[in-house]
N, C-alpha and C positions, 0 to 999 in steps of 0.2 A: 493476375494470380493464376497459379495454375489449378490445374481441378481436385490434387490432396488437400492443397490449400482450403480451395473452398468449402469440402468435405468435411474440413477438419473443424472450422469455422461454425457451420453450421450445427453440428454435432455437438461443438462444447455451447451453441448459444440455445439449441431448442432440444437438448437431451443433457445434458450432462449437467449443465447449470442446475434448470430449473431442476430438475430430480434431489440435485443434493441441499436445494435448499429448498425445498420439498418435505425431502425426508430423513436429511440430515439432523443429528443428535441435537438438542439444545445443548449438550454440554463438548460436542466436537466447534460447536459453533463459538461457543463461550469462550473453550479454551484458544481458539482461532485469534478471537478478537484479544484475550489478553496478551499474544505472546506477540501480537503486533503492536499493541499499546508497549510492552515493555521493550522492543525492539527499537520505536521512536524513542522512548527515554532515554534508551543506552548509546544514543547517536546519531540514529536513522540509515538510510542508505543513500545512494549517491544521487538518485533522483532526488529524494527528499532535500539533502543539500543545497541540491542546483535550483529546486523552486524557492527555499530559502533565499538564495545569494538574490533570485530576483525577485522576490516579494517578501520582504525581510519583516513588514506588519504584522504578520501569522506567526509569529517566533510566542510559543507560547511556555515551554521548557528552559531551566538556565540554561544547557549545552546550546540552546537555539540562541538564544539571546547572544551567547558568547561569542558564537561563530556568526552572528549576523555583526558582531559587532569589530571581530578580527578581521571580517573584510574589508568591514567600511577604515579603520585601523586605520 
């Protein structure tokens, strides 16, 4: 890694993180988590897909179940 790299690294893991969740809003955080909760319901994204395809057990949503089960198809 080069040394922005690592700069960069450091900064979001011992400054920037902790700070916001620190002193970040309970309701910045709130609405965080619902618009990611509603973002899996509506399909997820493509990681989420690919850990599906391989661990199809954790399909907890019909779209999951669907598509866990269009692969196996």
């Amino acid at each position: 890694m080069d040394w922005k790299t690592i700069i960069g690294l450091w900064w979001y893991d011992y400054v920037h993180f902790p700070l916001w969740h620190r002193f970040g809003s309970k309701e910045s955080k709130r609405e965080i988590k619902e618009a990611l909760k509603k973002r899996r319901k509506e399909g997820g994204c493509s990681a989420w897909r690919t850990y599906l395809a391989e661990h199809p057990e954790v399909a907890k949503y019909d779209w999951e179940k669907e598509f866990v089960k269009d692969i196996k198809g």
